[in-house]
LUMDREN-679805 format. One record per residue (C-alpha): x, y, z. Coordinates in pm, 1 decimal. Example, Ala and Ser with C-alpha at 12.3 -4.5 7.8 and 13.67 -1.06 7.14 Angstrom:
BEGIN
<r><xx>1230.0</xx><yy>-450.0</yy><zz>780.0</zz></r>
<r><xx>1367.0</xx><yy>-106.0</yy><zz>714.0</zz></r>
//
This chain:
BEGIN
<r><xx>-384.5</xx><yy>-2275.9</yy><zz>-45.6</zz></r>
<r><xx>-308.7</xx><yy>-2421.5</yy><zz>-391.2</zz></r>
<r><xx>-459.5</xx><yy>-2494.9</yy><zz>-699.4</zz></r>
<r><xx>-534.4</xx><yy>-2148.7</yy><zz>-770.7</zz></r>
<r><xx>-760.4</xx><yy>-2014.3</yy><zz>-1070.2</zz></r>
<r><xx>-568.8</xx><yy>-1747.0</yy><zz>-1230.8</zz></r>
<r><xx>-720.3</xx><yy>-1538.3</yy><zz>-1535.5</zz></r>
<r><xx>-495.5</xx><yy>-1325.8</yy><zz>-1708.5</zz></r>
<r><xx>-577.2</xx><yy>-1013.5</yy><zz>-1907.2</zz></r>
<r><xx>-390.2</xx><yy>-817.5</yy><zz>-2177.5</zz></r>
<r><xx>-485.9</xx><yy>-665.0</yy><zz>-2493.7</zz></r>
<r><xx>-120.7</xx><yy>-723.6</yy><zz>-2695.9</zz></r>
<r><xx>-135.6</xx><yy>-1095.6</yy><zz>-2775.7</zz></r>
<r><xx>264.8</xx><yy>-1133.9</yy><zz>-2671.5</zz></r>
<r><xx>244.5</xx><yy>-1060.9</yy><zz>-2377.2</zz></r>
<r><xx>-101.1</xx><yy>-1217.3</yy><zz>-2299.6</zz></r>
<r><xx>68.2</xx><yy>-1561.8</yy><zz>-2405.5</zz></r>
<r><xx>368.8</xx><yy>-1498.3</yy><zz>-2218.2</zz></r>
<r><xx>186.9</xx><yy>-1431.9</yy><zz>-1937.4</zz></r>
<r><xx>-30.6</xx><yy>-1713.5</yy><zz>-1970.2</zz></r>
<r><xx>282.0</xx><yy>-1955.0</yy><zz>-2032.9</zz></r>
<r><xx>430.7</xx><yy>-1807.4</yy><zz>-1703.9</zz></r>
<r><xx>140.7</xx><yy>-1865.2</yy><zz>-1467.5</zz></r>
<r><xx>124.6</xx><yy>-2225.4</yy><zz>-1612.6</zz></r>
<r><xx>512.0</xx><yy>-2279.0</yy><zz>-1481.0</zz></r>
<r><xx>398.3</xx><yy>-2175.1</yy><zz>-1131.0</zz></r>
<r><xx>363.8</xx><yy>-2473.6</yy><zz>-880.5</zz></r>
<r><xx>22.5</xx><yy>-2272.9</yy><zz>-679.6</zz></r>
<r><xx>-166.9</xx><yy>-2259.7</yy><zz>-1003.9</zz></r>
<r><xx>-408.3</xx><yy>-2536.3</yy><zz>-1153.4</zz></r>
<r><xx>-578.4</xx><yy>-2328.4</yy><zz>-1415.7</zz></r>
<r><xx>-517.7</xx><yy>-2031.5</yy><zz>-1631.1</zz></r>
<r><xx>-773.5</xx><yy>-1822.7</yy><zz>-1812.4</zz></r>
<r><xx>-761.8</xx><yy>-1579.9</yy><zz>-2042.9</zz></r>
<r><xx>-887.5</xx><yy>-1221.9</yy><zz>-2154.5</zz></r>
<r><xx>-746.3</xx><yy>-932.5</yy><zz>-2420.8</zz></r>
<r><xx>-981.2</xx><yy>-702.4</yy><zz>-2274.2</zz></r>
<r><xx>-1182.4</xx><yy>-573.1</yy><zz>-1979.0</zz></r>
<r><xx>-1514.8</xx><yy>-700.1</yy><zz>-2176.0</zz></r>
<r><xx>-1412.4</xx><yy>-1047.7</yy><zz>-2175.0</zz></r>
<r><xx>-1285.4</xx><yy>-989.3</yy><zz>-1884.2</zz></r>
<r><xx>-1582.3</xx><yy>-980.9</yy><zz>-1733.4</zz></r>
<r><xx>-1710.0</xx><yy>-1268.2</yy><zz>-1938.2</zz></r>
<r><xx>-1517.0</xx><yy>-1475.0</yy><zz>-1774.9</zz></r>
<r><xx>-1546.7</xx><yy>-1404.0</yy><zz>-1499.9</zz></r>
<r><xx>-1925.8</xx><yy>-1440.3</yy><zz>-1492.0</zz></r>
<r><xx>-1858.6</xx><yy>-1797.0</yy><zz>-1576.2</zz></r>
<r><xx>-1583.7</xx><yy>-1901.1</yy><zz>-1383.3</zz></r>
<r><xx>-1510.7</xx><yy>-1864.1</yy><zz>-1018.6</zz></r>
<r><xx>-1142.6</xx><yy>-1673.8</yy><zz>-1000.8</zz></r>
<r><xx>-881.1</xx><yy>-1625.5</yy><zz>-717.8</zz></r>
<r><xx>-668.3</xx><yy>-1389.5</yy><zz>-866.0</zz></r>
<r><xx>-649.7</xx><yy>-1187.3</yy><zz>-1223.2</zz></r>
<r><xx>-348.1</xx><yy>-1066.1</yy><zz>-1332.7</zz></r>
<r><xx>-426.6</xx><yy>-739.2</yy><zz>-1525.3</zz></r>
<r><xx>-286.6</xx><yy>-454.9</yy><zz>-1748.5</zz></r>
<r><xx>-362.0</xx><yy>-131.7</yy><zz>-1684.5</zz></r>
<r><xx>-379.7</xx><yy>23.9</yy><zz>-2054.1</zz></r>
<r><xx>-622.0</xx><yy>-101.3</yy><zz>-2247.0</zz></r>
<r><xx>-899.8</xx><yy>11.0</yy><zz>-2521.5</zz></r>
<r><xx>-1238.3</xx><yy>4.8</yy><zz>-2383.4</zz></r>
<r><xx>-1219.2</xx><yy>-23.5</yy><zz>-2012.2</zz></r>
<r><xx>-868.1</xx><yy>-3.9</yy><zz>-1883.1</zz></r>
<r><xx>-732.9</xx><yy>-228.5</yy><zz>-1576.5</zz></r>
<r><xx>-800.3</xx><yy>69.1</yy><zz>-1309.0</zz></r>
<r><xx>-1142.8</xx><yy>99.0</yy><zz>-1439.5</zz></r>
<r><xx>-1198.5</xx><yy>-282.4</yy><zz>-1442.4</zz></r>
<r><xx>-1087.2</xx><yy>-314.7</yy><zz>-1090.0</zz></r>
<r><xx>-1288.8</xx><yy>-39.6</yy><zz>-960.4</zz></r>
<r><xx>-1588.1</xx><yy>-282.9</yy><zz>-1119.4</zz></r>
<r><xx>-1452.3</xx><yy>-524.1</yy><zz>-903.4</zz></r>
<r><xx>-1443.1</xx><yy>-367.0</yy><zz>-626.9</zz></r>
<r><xx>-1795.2</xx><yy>-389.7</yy><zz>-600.8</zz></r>
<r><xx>-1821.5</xx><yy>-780.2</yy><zz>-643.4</zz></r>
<r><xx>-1927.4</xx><yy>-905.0</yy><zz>-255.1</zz></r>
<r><xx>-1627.5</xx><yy>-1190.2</yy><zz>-330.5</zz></r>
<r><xx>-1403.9</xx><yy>-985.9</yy><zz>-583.4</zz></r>
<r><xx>-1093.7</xx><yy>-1177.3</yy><zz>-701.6</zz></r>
<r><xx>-772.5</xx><yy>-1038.1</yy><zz>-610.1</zz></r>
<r><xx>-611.4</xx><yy>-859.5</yy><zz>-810.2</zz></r>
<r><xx>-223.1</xx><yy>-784.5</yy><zz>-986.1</zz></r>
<r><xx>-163.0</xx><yy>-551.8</yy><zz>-1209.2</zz></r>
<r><xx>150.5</xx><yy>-612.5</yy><zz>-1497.9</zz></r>
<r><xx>260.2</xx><yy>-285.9</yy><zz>-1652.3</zz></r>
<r><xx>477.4</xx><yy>-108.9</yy><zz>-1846.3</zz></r>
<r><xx>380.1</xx><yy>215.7</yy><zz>-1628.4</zz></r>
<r><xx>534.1</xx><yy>279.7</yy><zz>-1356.5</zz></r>
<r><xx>354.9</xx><yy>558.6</yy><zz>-1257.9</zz></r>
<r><xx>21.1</xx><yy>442.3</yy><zz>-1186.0</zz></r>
<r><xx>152.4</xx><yy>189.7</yy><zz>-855.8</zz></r>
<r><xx>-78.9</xx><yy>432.4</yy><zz>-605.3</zz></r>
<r><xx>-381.4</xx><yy>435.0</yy><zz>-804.9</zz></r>
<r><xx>-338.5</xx><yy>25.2</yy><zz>-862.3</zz></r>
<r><xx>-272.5</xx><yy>-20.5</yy><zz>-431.6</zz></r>
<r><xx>-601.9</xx><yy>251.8</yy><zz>-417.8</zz></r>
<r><xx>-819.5</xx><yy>-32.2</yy><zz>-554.3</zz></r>
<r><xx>-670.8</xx><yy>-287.2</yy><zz>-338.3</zz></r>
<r><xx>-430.1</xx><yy>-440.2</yy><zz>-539.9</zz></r>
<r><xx>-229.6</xx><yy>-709.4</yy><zz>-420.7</zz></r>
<r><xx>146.0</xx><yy>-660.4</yy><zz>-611.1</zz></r>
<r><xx>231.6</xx><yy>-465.0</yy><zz>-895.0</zz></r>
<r><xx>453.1</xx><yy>-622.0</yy><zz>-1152.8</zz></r>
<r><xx>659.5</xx><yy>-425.6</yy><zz>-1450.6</zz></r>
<r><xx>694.9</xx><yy>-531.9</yy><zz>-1807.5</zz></r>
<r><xx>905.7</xx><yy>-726.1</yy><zz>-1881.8</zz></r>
<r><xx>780.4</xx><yy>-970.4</yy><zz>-1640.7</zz></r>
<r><xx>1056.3</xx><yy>-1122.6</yy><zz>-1424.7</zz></r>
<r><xx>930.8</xx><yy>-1551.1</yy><zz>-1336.9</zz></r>
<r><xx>1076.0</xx><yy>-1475.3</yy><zz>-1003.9</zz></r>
<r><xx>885.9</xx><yy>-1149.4</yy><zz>-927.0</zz></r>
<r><xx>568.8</xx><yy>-1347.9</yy><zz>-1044.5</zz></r>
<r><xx>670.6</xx><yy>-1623.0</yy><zz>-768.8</zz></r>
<r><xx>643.0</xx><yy>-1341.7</yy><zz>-521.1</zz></r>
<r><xx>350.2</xx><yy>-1209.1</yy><zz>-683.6</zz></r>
<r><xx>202.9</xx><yy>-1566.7</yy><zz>-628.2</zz></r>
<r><xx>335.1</xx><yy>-1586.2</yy><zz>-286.9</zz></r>
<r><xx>123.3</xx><yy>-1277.7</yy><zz>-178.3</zz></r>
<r><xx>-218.4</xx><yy>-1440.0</yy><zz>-299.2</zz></r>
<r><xx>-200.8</xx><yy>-1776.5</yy><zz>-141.2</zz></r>
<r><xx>-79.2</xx><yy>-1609.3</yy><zz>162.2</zz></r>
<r><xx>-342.5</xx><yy>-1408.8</yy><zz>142.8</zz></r>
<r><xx>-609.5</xx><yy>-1608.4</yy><zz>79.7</zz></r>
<r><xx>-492.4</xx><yy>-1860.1</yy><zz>267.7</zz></r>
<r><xx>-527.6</xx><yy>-1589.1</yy><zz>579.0</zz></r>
<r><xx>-918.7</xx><yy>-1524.3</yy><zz>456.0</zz></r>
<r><xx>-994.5</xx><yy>-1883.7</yy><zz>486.9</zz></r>
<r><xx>-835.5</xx><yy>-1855.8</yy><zz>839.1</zz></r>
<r><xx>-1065.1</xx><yy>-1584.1</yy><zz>932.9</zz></r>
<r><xx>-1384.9</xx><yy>-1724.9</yy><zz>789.4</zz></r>
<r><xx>-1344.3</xx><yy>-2036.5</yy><zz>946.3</zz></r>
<r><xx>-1249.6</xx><yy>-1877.9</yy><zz>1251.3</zz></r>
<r><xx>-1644.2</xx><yy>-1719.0</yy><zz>1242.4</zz></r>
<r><xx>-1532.8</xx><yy>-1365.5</yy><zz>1296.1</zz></r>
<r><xx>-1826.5</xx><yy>-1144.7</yy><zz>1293.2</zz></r>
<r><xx>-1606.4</xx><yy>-850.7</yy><zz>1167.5</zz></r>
<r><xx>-1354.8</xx><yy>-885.9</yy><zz>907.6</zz></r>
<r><xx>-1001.8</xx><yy>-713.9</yy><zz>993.6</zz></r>
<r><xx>-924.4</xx><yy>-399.8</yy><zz>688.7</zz></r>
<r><xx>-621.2</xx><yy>-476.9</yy><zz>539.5</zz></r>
<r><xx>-279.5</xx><yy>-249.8</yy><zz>694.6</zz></r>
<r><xx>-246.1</xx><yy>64.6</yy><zz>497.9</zz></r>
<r><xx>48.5</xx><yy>35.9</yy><zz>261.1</zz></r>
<r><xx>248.4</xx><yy>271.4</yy><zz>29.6</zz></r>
<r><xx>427.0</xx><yy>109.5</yy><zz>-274.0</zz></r>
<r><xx>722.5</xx><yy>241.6</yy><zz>-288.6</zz></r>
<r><xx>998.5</xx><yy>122.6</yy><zz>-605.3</zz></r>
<r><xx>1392.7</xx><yy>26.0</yy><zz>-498.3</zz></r>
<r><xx>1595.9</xx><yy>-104.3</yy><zz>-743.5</zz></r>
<r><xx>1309.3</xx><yy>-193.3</yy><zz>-1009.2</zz></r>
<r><xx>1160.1</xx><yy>-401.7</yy><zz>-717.4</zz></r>
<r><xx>774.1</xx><yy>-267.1</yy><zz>-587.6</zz></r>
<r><xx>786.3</xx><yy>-308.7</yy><zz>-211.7</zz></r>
<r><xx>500.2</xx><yy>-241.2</yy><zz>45.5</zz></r>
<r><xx>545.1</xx><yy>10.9</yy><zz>324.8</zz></r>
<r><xx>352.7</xx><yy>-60.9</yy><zz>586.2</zz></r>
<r><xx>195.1</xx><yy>254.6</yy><zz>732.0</zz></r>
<r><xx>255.2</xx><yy>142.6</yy><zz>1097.3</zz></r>
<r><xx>601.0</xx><yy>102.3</yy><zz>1055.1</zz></r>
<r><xx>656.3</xx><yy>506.9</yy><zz>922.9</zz></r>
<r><xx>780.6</xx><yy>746.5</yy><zz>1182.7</zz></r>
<r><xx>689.3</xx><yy>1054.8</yy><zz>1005.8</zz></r>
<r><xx>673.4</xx><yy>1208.7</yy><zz>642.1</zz></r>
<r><xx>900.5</xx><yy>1471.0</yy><zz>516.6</zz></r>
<r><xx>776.0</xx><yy>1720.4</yy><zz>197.3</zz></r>
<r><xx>1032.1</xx><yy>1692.1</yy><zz>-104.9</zz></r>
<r><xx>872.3</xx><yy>1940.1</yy><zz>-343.4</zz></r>
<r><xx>594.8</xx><yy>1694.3</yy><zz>-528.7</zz></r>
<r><xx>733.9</xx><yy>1387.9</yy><zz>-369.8</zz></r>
<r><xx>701.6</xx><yy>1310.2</yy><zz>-3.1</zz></r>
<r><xx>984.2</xx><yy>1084.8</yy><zz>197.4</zz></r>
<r><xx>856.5</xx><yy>812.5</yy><zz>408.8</zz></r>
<r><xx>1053.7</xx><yy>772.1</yy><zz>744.5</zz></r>
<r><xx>982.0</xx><yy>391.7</yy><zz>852.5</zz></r>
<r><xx>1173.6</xx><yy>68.2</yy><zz>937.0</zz></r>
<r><xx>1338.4</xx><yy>-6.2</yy><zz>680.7</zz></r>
<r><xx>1494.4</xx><yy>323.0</yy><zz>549.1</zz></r>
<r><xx>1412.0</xx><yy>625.0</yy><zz>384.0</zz></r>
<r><xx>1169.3</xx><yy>583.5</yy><zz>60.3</zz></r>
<r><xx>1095.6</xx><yy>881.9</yy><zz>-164.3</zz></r>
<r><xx>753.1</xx><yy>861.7</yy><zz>-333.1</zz></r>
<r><xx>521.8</xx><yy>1063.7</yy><zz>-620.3</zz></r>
<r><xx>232.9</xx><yy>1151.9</yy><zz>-359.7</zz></r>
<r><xx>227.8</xx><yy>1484.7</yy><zz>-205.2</zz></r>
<r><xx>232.2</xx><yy>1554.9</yy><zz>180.4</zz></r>
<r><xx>-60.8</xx><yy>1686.2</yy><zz>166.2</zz></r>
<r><xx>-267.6</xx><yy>1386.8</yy><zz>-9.8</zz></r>
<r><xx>-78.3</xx><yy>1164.2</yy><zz>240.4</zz></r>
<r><xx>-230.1</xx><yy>1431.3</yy><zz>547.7</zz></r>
<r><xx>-544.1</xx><yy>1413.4</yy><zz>459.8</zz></r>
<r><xx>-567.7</xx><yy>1066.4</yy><zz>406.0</zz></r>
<r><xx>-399.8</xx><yy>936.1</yy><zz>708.0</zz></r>
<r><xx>-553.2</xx><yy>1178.0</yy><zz>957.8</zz></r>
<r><xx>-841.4</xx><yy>935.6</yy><zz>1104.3</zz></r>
<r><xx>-559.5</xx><yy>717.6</yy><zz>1148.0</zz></r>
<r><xx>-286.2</xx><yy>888.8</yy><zz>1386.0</zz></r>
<r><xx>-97.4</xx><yy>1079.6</yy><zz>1155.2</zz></r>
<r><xx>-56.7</xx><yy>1504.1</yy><zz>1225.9</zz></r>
<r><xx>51.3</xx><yy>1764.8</yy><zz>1023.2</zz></r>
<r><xx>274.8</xx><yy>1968.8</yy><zz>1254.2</zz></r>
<r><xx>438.7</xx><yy>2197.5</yy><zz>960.3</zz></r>
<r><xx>390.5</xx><yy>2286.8</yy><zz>602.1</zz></r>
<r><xx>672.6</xx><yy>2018.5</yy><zz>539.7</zz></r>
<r><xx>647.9</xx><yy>1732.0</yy><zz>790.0</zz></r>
<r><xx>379.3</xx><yy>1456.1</yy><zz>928.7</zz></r>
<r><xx>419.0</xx><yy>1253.2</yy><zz>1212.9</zz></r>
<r><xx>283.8</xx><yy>937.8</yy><zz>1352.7</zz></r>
<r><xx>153.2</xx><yy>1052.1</yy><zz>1680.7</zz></r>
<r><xx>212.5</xx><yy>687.4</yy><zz>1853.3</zz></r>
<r><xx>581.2</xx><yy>755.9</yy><zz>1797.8</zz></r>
<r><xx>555.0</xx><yy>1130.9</yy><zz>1960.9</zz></r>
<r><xx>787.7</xx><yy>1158.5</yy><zz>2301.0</zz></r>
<r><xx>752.0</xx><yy>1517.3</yy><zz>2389.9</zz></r>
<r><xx>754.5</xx><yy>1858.6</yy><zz>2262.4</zz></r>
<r><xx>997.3</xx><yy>2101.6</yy><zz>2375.3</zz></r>
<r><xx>1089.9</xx><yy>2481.3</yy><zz>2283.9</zz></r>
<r><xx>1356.3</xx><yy>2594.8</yy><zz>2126.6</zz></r>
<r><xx>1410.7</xx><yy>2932.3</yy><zz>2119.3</zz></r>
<r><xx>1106.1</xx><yy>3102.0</yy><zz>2027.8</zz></r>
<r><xx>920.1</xx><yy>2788.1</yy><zz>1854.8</zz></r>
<r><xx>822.7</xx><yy>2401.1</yy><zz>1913.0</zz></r>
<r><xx>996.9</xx><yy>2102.7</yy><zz>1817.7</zz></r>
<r><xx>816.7</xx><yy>1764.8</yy><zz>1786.1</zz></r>
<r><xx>1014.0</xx><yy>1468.5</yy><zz>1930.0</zz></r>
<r><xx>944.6</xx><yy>1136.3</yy><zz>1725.0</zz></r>
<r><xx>1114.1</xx><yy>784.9</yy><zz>1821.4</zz></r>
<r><xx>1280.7</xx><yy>686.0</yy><zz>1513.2</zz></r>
<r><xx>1408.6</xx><yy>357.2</yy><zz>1508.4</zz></r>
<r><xx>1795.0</xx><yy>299.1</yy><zz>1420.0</zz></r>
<r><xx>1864.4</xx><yy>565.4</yy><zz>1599.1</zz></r>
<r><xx>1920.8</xx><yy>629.7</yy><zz>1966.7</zz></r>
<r><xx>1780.8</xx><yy>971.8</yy><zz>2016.6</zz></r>
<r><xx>1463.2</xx><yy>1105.4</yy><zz>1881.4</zz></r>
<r><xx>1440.3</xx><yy>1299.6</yy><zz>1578.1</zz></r>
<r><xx>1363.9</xx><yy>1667.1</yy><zz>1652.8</zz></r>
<r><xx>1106.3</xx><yy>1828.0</yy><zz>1346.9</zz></r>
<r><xx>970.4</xx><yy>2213.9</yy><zz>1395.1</zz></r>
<r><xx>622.2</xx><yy>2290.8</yy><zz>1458.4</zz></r>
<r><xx>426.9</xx><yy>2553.7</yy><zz>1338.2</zz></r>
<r><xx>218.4</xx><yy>2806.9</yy><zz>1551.4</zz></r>
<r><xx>-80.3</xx><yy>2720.0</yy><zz>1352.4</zz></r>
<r><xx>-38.5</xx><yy>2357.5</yy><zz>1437.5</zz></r>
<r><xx>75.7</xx><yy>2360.0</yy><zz>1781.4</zz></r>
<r><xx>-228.1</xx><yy>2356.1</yy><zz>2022.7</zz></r>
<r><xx>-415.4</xx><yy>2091.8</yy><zz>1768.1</zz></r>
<r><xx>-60.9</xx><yy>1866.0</yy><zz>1770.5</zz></r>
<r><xx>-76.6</xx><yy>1904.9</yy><zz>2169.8</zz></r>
<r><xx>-476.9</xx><yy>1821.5</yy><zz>2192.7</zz></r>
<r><xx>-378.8</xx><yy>1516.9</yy><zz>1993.8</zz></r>
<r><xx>-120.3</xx><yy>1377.5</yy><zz>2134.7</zz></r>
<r><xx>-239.5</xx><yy>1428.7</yy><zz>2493.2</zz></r>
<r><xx>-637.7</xx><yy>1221.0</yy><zz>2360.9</zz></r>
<r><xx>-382.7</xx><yy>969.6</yy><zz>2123.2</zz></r>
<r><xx>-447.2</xx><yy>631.6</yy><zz>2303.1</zz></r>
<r><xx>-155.3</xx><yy>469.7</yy><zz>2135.4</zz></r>
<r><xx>78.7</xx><yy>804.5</yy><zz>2278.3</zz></r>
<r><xx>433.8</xx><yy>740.4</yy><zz>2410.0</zz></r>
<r><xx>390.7</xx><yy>1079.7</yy><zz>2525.6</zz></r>
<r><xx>683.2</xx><yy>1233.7</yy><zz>2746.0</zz></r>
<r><xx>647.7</xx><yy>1594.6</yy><zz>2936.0</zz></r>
<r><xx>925.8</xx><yy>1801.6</yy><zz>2792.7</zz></r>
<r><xx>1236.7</xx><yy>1718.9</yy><zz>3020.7</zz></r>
<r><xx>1088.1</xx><yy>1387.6</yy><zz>3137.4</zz></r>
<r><xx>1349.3</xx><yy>1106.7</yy><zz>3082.1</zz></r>
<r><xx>1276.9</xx><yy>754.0</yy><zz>2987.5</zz></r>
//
């Protein structure tokens, strides 16, 4: 898809027009709007049909978070990408769906990528609606994590398990080690419809990637597949959680699940 309808909202008039002057350089976009606040915002949007907005999230009135939870409820909402100076509020913009999450100043090639995401996703919406699916697919889960002033998209399917780091909670997955602001137990809760456990005050695991359990000593250890590596990783269990963890991973239907002392 090209040709896209962009509107871009900011209440400092700089950046607006720098934004605005950016979008306009980018090959995918035919049209650029323009809003310094959630009000008009909406305005436009009302009278103009919009693929994407490209937000801030402080602003007087309604701020960007606010406005997107607004749009939330729209039965063909825009997508949506916030540009901030905060880093600190990626999970609450990727809680409202958000597509990318760009930091001021506003690198052009970040805002390629940015532009990347929303034509490949919308061009994978068109797919599906002309495909007649009864049932849309939900989106993959994802965690925004920040490397190198970059924000990158963990996929949840691709984590292993989650280690506690005081506030902070480090997410095991594919491609490394990534330390972010959300507590283990936010990420517990959230993830437990979707085949995550809690096995100890400081770890979660992905049950799919469970191999066994085995004692040692006088407690449990938890054997997860993690990949890189050609053993599993070994993570305590606590009494409390032990005969949920083993009810779980015998009814998981995506289990790897070993006996203790079974081989590959």
């Amino acid at each position: 898809m090209s040709e896209l309808v962009v509107l871009a909202v900011d209440d400092e008039r700089p950046a607006l027009d720098e934004l605005c002057y950016l979008l306009e350089r980018q090959p995918a976009v035919s049209t650029v709007l323009s809003a310094s606040d959630a009000t008009a915002a909406l305005r436009e949007l009302n009278g103009n049909p919009v693929d994407v907005i490209f937000l801030d999230i402080n602003m007087p009135g309604l701020s960007g978070l606010e406005l997107a939870g607004i749009l939330t409820k729209y039965a063909a909402p825009p997508r949506i990408v916030f540009v901030t100076a905060h880093e600190d509020k990626a999970v609450d913009a990727f809680d409202v769906g958000a597509i990318d999450y760009l930091l001021k100043p506003l690198r052009e090639e970040r805002l390629t990528q940015a532009i990347a995401r929303v034509v490949d996703r919308l061009d994978t919406a068109r797919t599906v609606d002309e495909a007649t699916t009864t049932e849309p697919a939900a989106p993959d889960d994802v965690i925004p994590v920040e490397m190198a002033g970059v924000t990158s998209l963990v996929r949840r399917d691709s984590i292993s398990w989650v280690e506690a780091v005081g506030d902070y909670a480090r997410l095991h997955s594919d491609s490394g080690a990534h330390l972010v602001r959300i507590p283990l137990s936010t990420l517990a809760s959230r993830w437990e419809d979707d085949g995550f456990a809690r096995v100890h005050r400081s770890y979660l695991v992905a049950l799919s990637m469970v191999t066994g359990l085995r004692t040692v000593g006088s407690g449990t250890v938890v054997c997860v597949r993690a990949n890189g590596r050609s053993e599993a990783v070994e993570l305590p269990v606590s009494r409390r959680q032990l005969r949920e963890l083993k009810d779980r991973v015998i009814r998981n239907p995506l289990r790897t699940y070993r006996s203790p002392g079974s081989t590959e």
